[in-house]
Each structure stands twice: as structure tokens, then as C-alpha cells.
N, C-alpha and C positions, 0 to 999 in steps of 0.2 A: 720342561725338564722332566725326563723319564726319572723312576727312585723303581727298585726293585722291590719287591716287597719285604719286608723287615731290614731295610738297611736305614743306614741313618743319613738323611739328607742333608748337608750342609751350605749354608749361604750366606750372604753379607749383605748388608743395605747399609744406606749412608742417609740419616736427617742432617737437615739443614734451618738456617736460621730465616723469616719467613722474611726481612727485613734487611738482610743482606746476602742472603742467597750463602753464605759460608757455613760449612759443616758447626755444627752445636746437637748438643746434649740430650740424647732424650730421655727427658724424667718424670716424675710425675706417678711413681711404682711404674711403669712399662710393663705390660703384661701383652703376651700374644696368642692371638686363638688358630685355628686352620676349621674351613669351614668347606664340605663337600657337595660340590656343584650346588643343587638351587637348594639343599639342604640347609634351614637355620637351625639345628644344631651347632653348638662347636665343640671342636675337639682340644680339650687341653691339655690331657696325657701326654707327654713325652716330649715338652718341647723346652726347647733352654735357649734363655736368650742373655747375649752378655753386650754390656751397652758399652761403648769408648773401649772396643775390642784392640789387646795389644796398647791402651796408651794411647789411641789414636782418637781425638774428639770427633763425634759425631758418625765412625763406622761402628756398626753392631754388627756381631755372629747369631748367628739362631742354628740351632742342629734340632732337627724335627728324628723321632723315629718310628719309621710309617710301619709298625708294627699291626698286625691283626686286634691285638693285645689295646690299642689304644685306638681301633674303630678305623683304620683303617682296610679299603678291598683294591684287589688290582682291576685296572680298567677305568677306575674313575679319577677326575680333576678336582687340584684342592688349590683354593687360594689360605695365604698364611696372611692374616690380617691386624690390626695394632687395636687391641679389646681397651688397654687402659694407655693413657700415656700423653706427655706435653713436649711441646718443643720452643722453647724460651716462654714460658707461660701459656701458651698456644697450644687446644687439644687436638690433636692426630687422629684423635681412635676415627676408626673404619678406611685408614690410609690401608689401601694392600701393599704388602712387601715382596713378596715371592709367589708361583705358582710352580706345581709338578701335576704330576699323573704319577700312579704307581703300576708298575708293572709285574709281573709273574717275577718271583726268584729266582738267581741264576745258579745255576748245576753246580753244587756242593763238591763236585770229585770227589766224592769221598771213596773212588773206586768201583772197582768189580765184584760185586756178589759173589760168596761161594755157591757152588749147585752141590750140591750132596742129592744123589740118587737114590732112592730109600723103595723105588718100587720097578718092577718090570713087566709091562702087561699091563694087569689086573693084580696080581701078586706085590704083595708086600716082602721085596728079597733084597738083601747087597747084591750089588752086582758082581760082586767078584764069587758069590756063590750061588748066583742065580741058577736055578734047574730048569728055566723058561727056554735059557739059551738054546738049549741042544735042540728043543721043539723047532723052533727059531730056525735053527740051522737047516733042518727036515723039510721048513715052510721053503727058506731061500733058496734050498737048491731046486726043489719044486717050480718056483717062479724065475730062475736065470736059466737052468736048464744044465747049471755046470754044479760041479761040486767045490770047486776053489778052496780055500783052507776053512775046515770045519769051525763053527764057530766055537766047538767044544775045544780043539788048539789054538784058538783064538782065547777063551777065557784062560786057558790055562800060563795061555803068556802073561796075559793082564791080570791074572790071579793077585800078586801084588799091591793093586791099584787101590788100598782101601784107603780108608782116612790115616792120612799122619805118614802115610806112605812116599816116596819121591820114583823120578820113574824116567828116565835117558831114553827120550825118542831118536834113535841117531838118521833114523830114513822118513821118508814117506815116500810109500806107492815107488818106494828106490831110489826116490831122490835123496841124497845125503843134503846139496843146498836148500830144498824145501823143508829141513828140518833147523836147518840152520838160523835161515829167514825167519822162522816162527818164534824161534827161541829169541832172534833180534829187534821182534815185534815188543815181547814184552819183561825184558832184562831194560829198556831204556833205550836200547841202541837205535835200534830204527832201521831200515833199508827204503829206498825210492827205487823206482824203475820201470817201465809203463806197465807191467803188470803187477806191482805193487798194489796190497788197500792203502785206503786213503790214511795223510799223517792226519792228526789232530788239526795242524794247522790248516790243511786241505778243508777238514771237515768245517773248520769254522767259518771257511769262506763260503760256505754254500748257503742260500737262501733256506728261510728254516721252513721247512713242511710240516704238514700236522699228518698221524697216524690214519692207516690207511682207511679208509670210512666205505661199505659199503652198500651200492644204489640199483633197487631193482628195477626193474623195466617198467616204462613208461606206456607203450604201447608195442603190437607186433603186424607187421602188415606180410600177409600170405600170398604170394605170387602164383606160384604152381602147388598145387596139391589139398589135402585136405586137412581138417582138423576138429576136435572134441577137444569144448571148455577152450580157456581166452588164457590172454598172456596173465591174465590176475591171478591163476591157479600155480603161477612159478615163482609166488614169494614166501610164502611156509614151506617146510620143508614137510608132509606133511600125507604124502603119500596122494594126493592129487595131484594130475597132471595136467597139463597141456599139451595134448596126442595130436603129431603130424602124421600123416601118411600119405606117400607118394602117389602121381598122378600115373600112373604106367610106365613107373620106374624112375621119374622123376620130381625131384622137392626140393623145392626154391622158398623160403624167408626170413623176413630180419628182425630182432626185436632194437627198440630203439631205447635207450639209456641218455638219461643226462644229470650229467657228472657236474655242471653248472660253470661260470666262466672259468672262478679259479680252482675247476679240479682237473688232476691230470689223470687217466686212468692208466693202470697200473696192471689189475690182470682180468680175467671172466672164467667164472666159475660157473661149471656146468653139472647138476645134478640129477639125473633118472634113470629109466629103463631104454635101451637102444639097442630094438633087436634086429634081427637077419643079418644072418653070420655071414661074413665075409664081404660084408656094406659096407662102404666108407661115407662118410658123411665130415664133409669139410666143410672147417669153421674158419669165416672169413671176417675182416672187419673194414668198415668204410675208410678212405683216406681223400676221400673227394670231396664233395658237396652234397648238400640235402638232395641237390635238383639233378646234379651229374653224378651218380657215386662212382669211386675208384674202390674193387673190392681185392683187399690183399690177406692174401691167407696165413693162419698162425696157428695152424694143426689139423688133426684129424681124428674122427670118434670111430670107432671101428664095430660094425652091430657084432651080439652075439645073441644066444637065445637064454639068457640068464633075464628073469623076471627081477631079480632085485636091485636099489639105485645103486650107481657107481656114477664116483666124482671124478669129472674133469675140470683140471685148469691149464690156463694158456695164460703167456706174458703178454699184457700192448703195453704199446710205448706211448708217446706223448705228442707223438703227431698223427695218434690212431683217433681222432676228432674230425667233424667237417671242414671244410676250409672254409666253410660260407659260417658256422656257428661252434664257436669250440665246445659249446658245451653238448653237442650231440652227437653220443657214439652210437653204433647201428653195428651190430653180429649177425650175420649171415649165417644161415644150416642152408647148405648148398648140396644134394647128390642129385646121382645120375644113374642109370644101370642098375638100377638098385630094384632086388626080390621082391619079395614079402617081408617085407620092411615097417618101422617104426618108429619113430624119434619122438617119447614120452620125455615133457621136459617136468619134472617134480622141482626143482629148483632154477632157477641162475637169476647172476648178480654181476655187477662189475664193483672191481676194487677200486678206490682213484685214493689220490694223496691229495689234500687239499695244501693251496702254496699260499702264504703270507706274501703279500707282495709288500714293497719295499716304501711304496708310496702311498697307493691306496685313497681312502675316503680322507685325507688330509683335511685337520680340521673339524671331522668328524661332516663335514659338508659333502653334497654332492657338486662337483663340477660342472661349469659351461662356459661355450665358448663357442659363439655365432660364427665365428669366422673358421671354426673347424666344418669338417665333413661325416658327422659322427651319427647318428641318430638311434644305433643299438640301447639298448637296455638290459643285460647282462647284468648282473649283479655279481659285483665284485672285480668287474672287468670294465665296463663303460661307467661314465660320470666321477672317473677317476681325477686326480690332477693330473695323472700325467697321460688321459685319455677321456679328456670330458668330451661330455656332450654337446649335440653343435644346436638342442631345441629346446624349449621349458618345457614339451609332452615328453619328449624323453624324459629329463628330468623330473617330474611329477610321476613315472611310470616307475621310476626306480625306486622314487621317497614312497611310494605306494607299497612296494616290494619289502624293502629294508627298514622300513619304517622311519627315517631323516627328513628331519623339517628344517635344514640346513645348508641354502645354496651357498656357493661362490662363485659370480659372475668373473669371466677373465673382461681386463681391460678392452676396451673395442666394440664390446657386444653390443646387442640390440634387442632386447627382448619386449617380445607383444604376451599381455599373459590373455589368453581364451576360457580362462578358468577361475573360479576361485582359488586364491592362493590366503588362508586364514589360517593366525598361528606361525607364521612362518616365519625365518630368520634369510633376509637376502643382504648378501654383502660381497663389494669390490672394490675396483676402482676405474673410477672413467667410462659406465656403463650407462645405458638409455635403458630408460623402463616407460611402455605404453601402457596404462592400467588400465584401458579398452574395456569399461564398462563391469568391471567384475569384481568381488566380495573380496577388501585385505583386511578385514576388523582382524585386530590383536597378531597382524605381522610386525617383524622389524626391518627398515632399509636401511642401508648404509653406501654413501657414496656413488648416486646413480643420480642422472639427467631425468627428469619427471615432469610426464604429461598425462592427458586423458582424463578420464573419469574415473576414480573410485569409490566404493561404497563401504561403508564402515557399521553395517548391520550390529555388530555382536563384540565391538569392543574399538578403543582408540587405537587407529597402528602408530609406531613411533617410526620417526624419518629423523634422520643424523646424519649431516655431511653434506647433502643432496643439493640439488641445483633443480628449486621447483618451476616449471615452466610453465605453460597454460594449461592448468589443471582444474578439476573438479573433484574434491575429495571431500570426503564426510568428518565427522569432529575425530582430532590428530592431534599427537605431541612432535611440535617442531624442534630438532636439538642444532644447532647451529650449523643451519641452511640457510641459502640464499635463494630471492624469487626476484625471477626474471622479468614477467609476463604479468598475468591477468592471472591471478588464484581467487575460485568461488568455491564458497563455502558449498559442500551438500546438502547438510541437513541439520536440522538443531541441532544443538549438544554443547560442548564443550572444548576449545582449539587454544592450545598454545603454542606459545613463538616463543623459543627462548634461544638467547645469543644467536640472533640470525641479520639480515642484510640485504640490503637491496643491491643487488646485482646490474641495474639499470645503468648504463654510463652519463656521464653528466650531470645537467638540473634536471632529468627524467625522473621515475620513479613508478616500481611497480604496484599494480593494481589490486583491492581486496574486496570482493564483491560479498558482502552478509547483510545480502538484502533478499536479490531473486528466488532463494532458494529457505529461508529460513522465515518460516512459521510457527515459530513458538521459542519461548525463551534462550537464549543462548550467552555464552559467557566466550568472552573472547581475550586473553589474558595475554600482552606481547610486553616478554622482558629484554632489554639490553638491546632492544633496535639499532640497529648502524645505516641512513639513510634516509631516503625522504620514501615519500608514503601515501598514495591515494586510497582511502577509506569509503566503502560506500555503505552505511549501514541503516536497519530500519527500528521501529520501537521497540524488538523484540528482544536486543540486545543490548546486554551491560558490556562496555568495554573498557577495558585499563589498557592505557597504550603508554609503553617507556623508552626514551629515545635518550640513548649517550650521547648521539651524536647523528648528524643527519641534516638536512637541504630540508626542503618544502615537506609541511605534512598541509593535506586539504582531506578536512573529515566532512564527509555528508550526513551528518545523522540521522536523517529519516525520522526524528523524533527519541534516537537512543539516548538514555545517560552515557557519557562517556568522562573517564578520568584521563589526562593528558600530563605527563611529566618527563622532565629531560632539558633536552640543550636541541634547539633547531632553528633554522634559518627564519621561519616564517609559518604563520597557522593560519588557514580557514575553518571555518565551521560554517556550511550552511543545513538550513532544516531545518534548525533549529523549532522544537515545535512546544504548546503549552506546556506538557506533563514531564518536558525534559530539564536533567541540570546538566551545563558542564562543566566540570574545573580544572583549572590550565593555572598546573605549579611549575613554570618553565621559564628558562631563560632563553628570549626567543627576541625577533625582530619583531614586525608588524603584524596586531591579529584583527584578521576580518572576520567581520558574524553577519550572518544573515538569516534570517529564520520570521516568525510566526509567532511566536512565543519562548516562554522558557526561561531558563536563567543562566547565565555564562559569569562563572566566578573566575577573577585573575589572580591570582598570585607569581611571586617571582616577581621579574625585571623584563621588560619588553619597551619597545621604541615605538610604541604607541597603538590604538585601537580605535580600528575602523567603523564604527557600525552603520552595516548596510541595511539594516532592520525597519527605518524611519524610528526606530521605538520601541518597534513592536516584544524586544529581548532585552529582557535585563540585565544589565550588564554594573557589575559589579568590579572596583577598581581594588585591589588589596594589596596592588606591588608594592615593592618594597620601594623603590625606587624608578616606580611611572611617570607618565611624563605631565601628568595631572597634580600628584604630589609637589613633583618637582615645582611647576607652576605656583601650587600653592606656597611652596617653602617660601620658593623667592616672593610671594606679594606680602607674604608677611615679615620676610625679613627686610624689605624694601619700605613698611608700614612701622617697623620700627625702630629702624634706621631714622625716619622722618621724624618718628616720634621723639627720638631723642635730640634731635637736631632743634626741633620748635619746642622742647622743654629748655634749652640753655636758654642765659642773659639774654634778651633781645631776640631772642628765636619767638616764631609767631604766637604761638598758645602766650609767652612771656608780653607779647605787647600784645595781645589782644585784652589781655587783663590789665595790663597798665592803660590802654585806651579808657577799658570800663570804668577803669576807676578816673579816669579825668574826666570823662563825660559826666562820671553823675556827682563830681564836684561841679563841671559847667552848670548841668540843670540845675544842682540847687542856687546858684546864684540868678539863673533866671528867675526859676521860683520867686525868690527873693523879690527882685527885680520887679515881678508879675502883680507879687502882694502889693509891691507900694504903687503901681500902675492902677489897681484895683482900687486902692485906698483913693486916689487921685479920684479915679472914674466916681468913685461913690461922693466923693464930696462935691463932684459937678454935677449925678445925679439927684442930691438933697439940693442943689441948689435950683438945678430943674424943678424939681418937684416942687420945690417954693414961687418958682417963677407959675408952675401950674397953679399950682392953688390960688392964687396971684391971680391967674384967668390973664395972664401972658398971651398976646396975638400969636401964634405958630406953635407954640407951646406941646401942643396936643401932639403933634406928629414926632418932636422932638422927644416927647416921653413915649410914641411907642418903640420909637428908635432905640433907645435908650435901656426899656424893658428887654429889647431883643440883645442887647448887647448883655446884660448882666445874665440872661440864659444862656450865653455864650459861655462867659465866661466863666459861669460855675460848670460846665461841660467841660472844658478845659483844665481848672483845678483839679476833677475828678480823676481826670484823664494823668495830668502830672504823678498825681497821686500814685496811681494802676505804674507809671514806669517808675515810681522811687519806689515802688515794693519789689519789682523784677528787680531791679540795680542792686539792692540787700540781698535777694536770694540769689544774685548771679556771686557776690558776694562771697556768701556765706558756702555757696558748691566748693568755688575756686579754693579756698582754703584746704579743705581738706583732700585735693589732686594732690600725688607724686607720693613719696617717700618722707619720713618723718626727722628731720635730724636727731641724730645720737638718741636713734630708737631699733630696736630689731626689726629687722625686716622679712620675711617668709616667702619662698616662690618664687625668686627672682630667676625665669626662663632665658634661654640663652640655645643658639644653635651653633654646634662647631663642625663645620663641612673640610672636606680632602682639601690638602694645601697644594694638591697639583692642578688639579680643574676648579677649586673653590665654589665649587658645586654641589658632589654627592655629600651629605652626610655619612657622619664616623660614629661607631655605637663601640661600645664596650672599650671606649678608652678612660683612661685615670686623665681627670682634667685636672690642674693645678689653678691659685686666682690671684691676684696681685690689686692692690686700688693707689691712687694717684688722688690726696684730697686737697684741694685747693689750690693747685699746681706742684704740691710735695712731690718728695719722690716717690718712684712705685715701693709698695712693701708688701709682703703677705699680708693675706687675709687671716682674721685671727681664728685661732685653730679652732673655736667652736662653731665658725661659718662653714656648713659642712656641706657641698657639692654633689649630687646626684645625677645620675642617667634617668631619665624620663621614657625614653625609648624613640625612635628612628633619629637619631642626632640629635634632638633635645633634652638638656639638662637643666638643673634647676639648684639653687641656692639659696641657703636660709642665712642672711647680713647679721652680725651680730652689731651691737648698738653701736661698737668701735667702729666697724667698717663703715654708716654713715654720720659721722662726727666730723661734716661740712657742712660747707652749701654746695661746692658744685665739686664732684665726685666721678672720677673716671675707675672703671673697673675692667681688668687683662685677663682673660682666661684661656690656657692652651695646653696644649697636649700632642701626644704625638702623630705626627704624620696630618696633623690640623693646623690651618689657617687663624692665627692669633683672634680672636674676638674681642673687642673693644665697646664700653657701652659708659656712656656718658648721661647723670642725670644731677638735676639740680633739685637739691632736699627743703623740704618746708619748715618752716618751725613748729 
């Protein structure tokens, strides 16, 4: 948007609500700045902004007025930006709303100047009573040769004409209608006719020109004749000249003028001494070519022998240029026949108009477009839009010229750059760029096909839009590109990817080499990846890689840290080496590692982990819901499932303890049994031993027997002994297993898994708990048994004595979107 200068710009903008896209309110004080080009200043003079314009939610008016007065100049671009301000609680500031340019003010009309005449000559006179006239008249007839009506009956009619005075021209030169006509020009009325001046409206159709500018000669090339001092002595006025003189009557040269693409020349003024009387000396001007000239004449200097300058001027027209370069015009001094002769040039110039064209540097860019036939460099004429260039030398020849670091590539093109291109702004659409080896530190691209090698010496170039193909560039801010092929890094530094994609069709994916070329630390930072991803990297680099979405990522580390988050199909890491970590917060399918060392941290949710390592990497499981967890959940929910099964009536733990206890009522009745066996044995062996003493035949043998049997059997006693003490300690354990009746209980764990797959654990729900005692019905838990989250699906309960006031006690705990949990235990006394 053009704004003239000091007029008041007016616009509208519409917020919206960030959550249903529908116009809403902007509040928050809303305050707005306008800020010029890369200027951080802001300008807040003169701007009024009114919010729910008319009644209408969510359009605002803003009237800016790009006055002097409030900092603004013409020629430069302003964005109007949102300094304070929210939209449904949501801050906006640095939202742009409007851009313009301001431009030169437009022509006030305020009319036609009076001219009031106050001098004649030299003399300060009216003119109606000037005394210069009659000299005047003496001169004129002198120089026509006629006497015509004196000027002295001339003033005397115009005598009149003073201020305040009015004055009935009814002729001119005897026309009565050219008197009429004049009077029609400026009463309103008007008259057309092909020789008419132009109407207003005529005038406003015409391309506007700028005042006429005057340019001296460039050079002069001497054909025939001779000369003292150079064409440089004909741009002062100054009384030095540049002296031709003929070669035996004839003199032939041209001086060369350029007026530049967009000027048109206009006329040539010619200033010095040009003697030998009755010499003609014709001035011509070129209408051909540098190489062919066409020379067409537009007057004649006529010598005389007056020593002092006298000015000549001649009209050209606007096709008085080369046809091969418009902006070289070429004046010929051309005689023949000619005496003793002279042509001292003390001055000349050519007049030109310079012309605004209509298109021009659009954009402030220069133009290209490979598939044109263009290669000039004209300034102001070639690398137009509506006359680009068809080469990058061309265009680097002009930005040289004009000083614009601004291409616009047309769709189609092809460009190979041979040069550095640093600092630079290139932007199109559908364009091939070959960076063939040479320096873009701190350009920008926008929307080109990109290969080759670039080198980024002296700052990051940014690339937005672009389609990187098998490239080589140096450390770079990617803005949402996509890479086709094989990108390597150049050189250390610093590379981001942000919002960008892999281009690759299929389960393919393209390539990221920051290994071969990077020797020394580097950071490689990839936000919002869309796509799968071959990574080849060495120790030198840190990387954080973020994947929304995307197939296969396979990272080589080479021994790098790297951070890995997002959503993808599937992960390799190999390389892995001692001094490296990795951590993978992702929800992902299967991840294989293989490496050397190191450490591989998992987080997230994945379908399991490969290690190809033998070991050698540690690998750390932190999912949330792995399939190692998983494993675990179920052996323990399976472990105490059992558990509660073998604590009911008759369940195993129950009769393994009912066995104990009837075993060691058995043994003591053996016991028993044993003592009076013993008693027996001993009153056979007193009677033995009486038979010995006795000196009984056989005797002897029968009492070692006998000896051997009571060491038995006190071995055996000993022995009974050792298991009635285990059978009381086994005893004495058992009592205090399970739950206490009509006691509180603390801790009682519990796990409540999804009621669709009865698998995943549920976190962050409100359990409720119900108990079942002695076959009653179920009833709440009493309100002081109070329920907790534990964390990954496990929760925990503290029984109040109420809740176990049985023996055998069933307990329901559920929640939403969970599988009822049920747990059955038998209470002790």
C-alpha cells in the first residue's frame, strides 16, 4: 500500500479466537506501534486504533498519519504491529497487521502563481514604465532587420497592464479564434483539437518524468582533423576550450554522452568561440548503432570571427540513442569547405529527462529469468520485472551498480552462482540453485531446488521453503524445507531444521551426513521433523532430534550424545561408544542398539528393545508401559492372584499349616510312644546287665549290643528334640502371617488396569472400594480407609479396623474406564 506523505492511512484487521478460528475481541489495553524497515524504533505518534469497529466483534480500524511530524520519510516501508494486546486471554503482541510505504505528496492545486514583473534587464522598473524598452527596440530592429511596430507603440498600448489592471486581448498575430481559445483555456471551458495543449486529463495520463538533468560528455573521438586540450575542458564553463581545427578544410567528430537507460535526451547545448565567417559547421546526432552509426542532422553553427562564446542549442528526440545501447548518445561537428576555420568548444551538455517507469525494480529486487535472452546491465532498464535478466553476472553487475542485495528468481530458472553471493536476499518460485563451490554466509533463500556445495565462512544463511537436494553446506537455519537426497554437513558450527520433512517417497528416507566433514564440536538442533531419517554422526556432535511424525529413524552415533523425541515407526542407534548417552523419550515401535559402550536411556512406550550389543551398552528401561514392565506387572499380579487363592480355607499355605500342626501332634505321640519303648529297652537292659554281672554265657555280646542301642537311642531323642523345636517356631511364624482381624490395616496395594485390554495400567483415576465380610453383602469401605495412587497403576489403602471385622473378607475396587479388582484374604486373630 502506497500513503502519500502526510495523509492519513486507513485499514482494518480482524482477530480471531485462537480455538475456534471465529472473530473475538481484542483486549488486553491493545496498543499499536508502526516500525520502519530494519529499524527498532517505534513510532507511536499519530496512530488511533478502535477495537469492535462499528459494533462488529473482532474487526478493528487503525488510521496511522504518516506525517513528517511523527517520523515518518517517503520512500521507506513500515509494518503497523500489535506492541500491547490479547486475544481471548492469548497475547498477540508482535502479530503484524498492515504494511504501506509512503510516498512524495500529491500536487495540492492550489493554482497558478502570480508573476509580477518588478525588473527589466538589469533595471529595477514596471514594466509599463520601463525606459529599457525603447533601447530594446533599437537592439530588435538591429537583429531582424525590419522595423515592425516599435516597442515604444508597443508599451504604449500595454501601458495599462499594471497590477489591479484588466486587459481584452481580442487577437493574436490576427487571429481573433486564438484569442478566444486562450481565454477558453483558462475561464474552465476548455477546447480539444489536434493542435490543442494538453487537457489536465491528457496530462495525467502521461508517465511522470523527472526535471530535465543535465550530462556532460563522456568521451570524444577525432576522426578528421586536429585538436588542443580533451573533451574534459567542455564541462566548466570557464573559458577553456576544446580547439578543433580542420584538416584541409575538413573536420569530422563526435563527442559521446550517456544519458543512462532510463533517460531520454531532450536537447545539446553547445557553448564557445566558432570562427571563419561563412563556415557552416553541422551538428548531427547518431540514430544507428555504437558499431553502424546513422548520423541525422539537427542544425547548423555558422563561424564568424567574434572571439567571444555564443550558445547554441538544438532539440533531440528520444529515439536520438543507439539502437544497440539507449543510453549512448554521440554529437557530430561535421564540416567541409571550410577556411581558416575553428570550432573552440568551452561548453556542451546534453539535456535528458529521466522517465519513472511504471514497473521497474519491483520489490526493490533485481530480476531473473534463465529462460529469457537478456544479459544487458543498464541500470534502470535491464533486471527489471518486466525486463529481467537472463544471468546471475548480469545480475550481480547491476546489484554492483545500484547497490541491491535483492534478487527475484522467475519460475523455471536455473541458476549456477561462480561467485560469492554473501548477505544476499534470493527469492521465487520453482527455481534450481547450484551453489558450485562458493561463499552464501548470512544470505537468504526462499523457494529454490538446492544442490552443490556451499560455504558459510562469515555467518548462517537461512533457507525457507527450499527442496534441499544433494548438498554440501556449511552451518544453516533450515525453515520449512524438505531434503530429498544426501545432505553433509560442511563444517562445524551450528545447523538447524525447523518445521521441515523428508521428501523421500515410501519407507525411504533421506540422508544426514555430520561425520565426514565435522571436526570439532557442533550442535545440530531438528525441530518438528515430518519423516523417517538416516543420521550419520561422529563424537563431535550434540544432537537433539524431534520427530511429530515419521517412519524409520537409524542414528549412527559415531560415539555422539544424542537426544531423540517424538512419535516414529522404529529406532536404531548403532556406535554407540563409552563416553556417549542416548535418551529416547518416544513413542516408537522396536529399538535396536548396538554399539561398544555407552548408555541408551528409554523413555516413553515402545514394543520392545533389541540389544545388539552382547552388553556391551547399557541400556536402561524407563517406559512407561514397556514390555519388560508389562512382564513384570503380570508376574506379580499373577503372584498374587496365587497369593490370595492359597491364603483362603483349604487353599495351600491353609493346609500346609493345618498338615504342621498335625504332624507335630503325630510326633508327639510317637515321642510318647518312643519314651515308653525306651523305658521297656531299659528295664531289659538292667536285666541284661544283671544277667552280666551274673557272668551269663553270651552275655558279653548281648551287652555290647545293647550299649550300641542306648547310643542310638539317645541320638534319636536329641534328634526328636531339634524337630519339636522347629514345629514351635514353625508355629509361632505362622501366627503372625496375613491381616489382623478387627485391627487396621496400612498399605494394602492393588493394581487397576484398562477394561478394554485388561492389561495397560490407569493412573490418575479416583478409585472407589466396596468389602464382602463373611459372604455379607458388599458395602462401602468406611470413610476413614482412605485410597491412594501409588504411581504407574498402582494404588494403595489404609483398612480401617471396620473393614477387617472377619475371617474371610473379599474386597472390590473400581474406577473408571478399569477392570473391577477383587482381592480375597483370610484374617488372623
Amino acid at each position: 500500500m502506497h500513503v502519500p506523505l502526510c495523509d492519513t492511512y486507513y485499514f482494518k484487521f480482524t482477530t480471531r479466537q485462537f480455538s475456534t478460528g471465529a472473530p473475538f475481541t481484542l483486549g488486553g489495553t491493545p496498543a499499536l506501534s508502526v516500525y520502519e524497515e530494519n529499524n527498532a524504533t517505534q513510532i507511536t505518534a499519530g496512530i488511533t486504533l478502535t477495537v469492535d469497529y462499528d459494533s462488529v466483534t473482532g474487526m478493528n480500524d487503525v488510521a496511522v498519519v504518516a506525517s513528517t511530524g511523527n517520523g515518518y520519510e517517503v520512500g521507506k516501508y513500515y509494518d503497523v504491529v500489535i506492541t500491547t494486546g490479547t486475544v481471548d486471554s492469548v497475547s498477540v503482541v508482535g502479530e503484524v497487521v498492515g504494511k504501506f510505504r509512503v510516498m512524495p505528496a500529491e500536487d495540492a492545486g492550489a493554482g497558478i502563481t502570480d508573476v509580477n514583473v518588478t525588473h527589466v534587464g538589469d533595471s529595477a522598473e514596471d514594466i509599463s514604465t520601463a525606459t529599457a524598452l525603447a533601447t530594446a527596440q533599437t537592439d530588435l530592429n538591429t537583429i531582424t532587420g525590419s522595423d515592425g511596430v516599435t516597442l515604444a507603440t508597443a508599451q504604449a498600448l500595454y501601458a495599462p497592464a499594471k497590477a489591479g489592471d484588466s486587459m481584452d486581448i481580442l487577437s493574436i498575430s490576427g487571429d481573433t479564434t486564438a484569442a478566444d481559445n486562450l481565454e477558453a483555456m483558462y475561464d474552465g471551458t476548455g477546447y480539444i483539437d489536434d493542435t490543442a495543449p494538453a487537457s489536465r486529463d491528457q496530462i495525467n495520463s502521461i508517465v511522470a518524468t523527472g526535471s530535465a538533468v543535465n550530462v556532460a560528455s563522456s568521451s570524444f573521438t577525432l576522426t578528421t582533423g586536429s585538436q588542443v586540450n580533451t573533451y574534459t575542458s567542455t564541462v566548466a564553463l570557464d573559458g577553456t576550450r576544446h580547439e578543433l581545427t580542420d584538416s584541409t578544410g575538413d573536420l569530422d567528430g563526435y563527442y559521446v554522452f550517456d544519458v543512462g537507460g532510463d533517460g531520454i535526451p531532450t536537447s545539446v547545448t553547445i557553448t564557445g568561440v566558432f570562427q571563419g565567417p561563412g563556415d557552416d559547421f553541422t551538428i548531427q546526432v547518431n540514430t544507428g548503432s555504437t558499431g553502424t552509426p546513422s548520423w541525422s542532422t539537427r542544425g547548423t553553427i555558422t563561424g564568424s570571427g567574434s572571439t567571444n562564446n555564443v550558445a547554441y542549442s538544438f532539440d533531440l528526440f528520444s529515439s536520438d540513442v543507439a539502437t544497440d545501447d539507449i543510453s549512448d548518445v554521440r554529437i557530430r561537428i561535421l564540416g567541409s569547405g571550410l577556411t581558416t576555420s575553428s570550432f573552440d568548444v568551452d561548453q556542451i551538455f546534453i539535456s535528458k529527462a529521466v522517465v519513472n517507469r511504471s514497473v521497474g525494480y519491483a520489490r526493490g529486487a533485481i530480476w531473473v529469468d534463465t529462460n529469457a535472452s537478456n544479459t544487458s546491465t543498464e541500470s534502470y532498464v535491464d533486471g527489471v520485472a518486466d525486463n529481467p535478466v537472463s544471468t546471475i553476472a548480469a545480475a550481480a553487475t547491476i546489484s554492483s551498480n545500484l547497490g541491491l542485495n535483492h534478487f527475484y528468481i522467475n519460475a523455471g530458472s536455473s541458476i549456477q552462482f561462480t561467485s560469492g553471493k554473501t548477505t544476499k536476499l534470493f527469492e521465487g518460485e520453482g527455481w534450481t540453485l547450484d551453489l558450485n563451490g562458493q561463499d552464501i554466509s548470512n544470505s537468504h533463500f526462499y523457494e529454490a531446488s538446492v544442490s552443490g556445495i556451499g560455504t558459510t565462512a562469515s555467518g548462517n544463511p537461512d533457507w525457507h521453503l527450499c527442496n534441499i537436494g544433494t548438498a554440501t553446506i556449511g552451518p544453516s537455519d533450515f525453515h520449512s524445507c524438505d531434503f530429498s537426497a544426501t545432505f553433509t554437513a560442511g563444517t562445524a558450527g551450528d545447523y538447524f531444521i525447523y518445521d521441515s520433512h523428508s521428501a523421500v517417497a515410501g519407507s525411504g528416507s533421506p540422508t544426514f551426513d555430520f561425520n565426514t566433514n565435522i571436526a570439532s564440536a557442533t550442535n545440530l538442533a531438528v525441530r518438528n521433523w515430518a519423516g523417517g531419517g538416516t543420521w550419520t554422526l561422529n563424537s563431535n556432535v550434540t544432537a537433539s532430534i524431534e520427530v511429530i511424525k515419521g517412519g524409520t529413524h537409524s542414528i549412527a552415533t559415531g560415539g555422539a550424545n544424542v537426544e531423540f523425541r517424538g512419535f516414529c515407526k522404529a529406532l536404531t542407534f548403532t556406535g554407540v561408544a563409552a563416553a556417549s548417552t542416548v535418551n529416547v523419550m518416544a513413542f516408537t515401535g522396536v529399538i535396536n542398539v548396538n554399539g561398544t559402550g555407552g548408555t541408551v536411556n528409554v523413555y516413553g512406550q515402545h514394543s520392545g528393545i533389541t540389544d545388539n550389543s552382547s552388553g556391551s551398552v547399557t541400556i536402561n528401561d524407563f517406559s512407561v508401559d514397556g514390555p519388560a514392565v508389562g512382564t513384570n506387572v503380570a508376574a506379580i499380579l499373577t503372584d498374587t492372584n496365587e497369593l490370595q487363592t492359597d491364603w483362603t480355607n483349604g487353599g495351600r499355605l491353609d493346609a500346609i499349616l493345618d498338615e504342621l500342626t498335625t504332624q507335630g501332634d503325630t510326633n508327639e505321640t510317637k515321642l510318647d510312644t518312643l519314651t515308653t519303648n525306651v523305658a521297656t529297652v531299659d528295664t531289659v537292659v538292667d536285666g541284661i546287665q544283671t544277667d552280666l554281672d551274673n557272668g551269663t554265657d553270651g552275655l558279653g555280646a548281648i551287652k555290647a549290643t545293647a550299649d550300641a542301642i542306648e547310643t542310638d537311642t539317645q541320638s534319636i531323642e536329641t534328634k526328636v528334640d531339634t524337630v519339636d523345636a522347629n514345629v514351635d517356631a514353625i508355629l509361632v511364624d505362622t501366627a503372625s502371617i496375613g491381616i489382623t482381624k478387627n485391627a487396621a490395616f496400612s498399605n494394602l496395594e492393588f493394581l487397576m488396569v484398562d477394561s478394554t485390554d485388561f492389561v495397560t495400567p490407569e493412573t490418575g483415576i479416583t478409585v472407589s472400594g466396596e468389602r464382602s465380610i463373611d459372604g455379607g453383602a458388599f458395602a462401602a469401605l468406611n470413610g476413614s480407609s482412605v485410597i491412594a495412587e501409588v504411581g504407574n497403576g498402582i494404588y494403595q489403602v489404609d483398612l480401617a479396623a471396620v473393614d477387617t471385622n472377619g475371617d474371610v473378607i473379599t474386597y472390590r475396587f473400581t474406577g473408571t474406564g478399569c477392570a473391577d479388582r477383587f482381592i480375597t484374604i483370610k484374617t488372623r486373630a
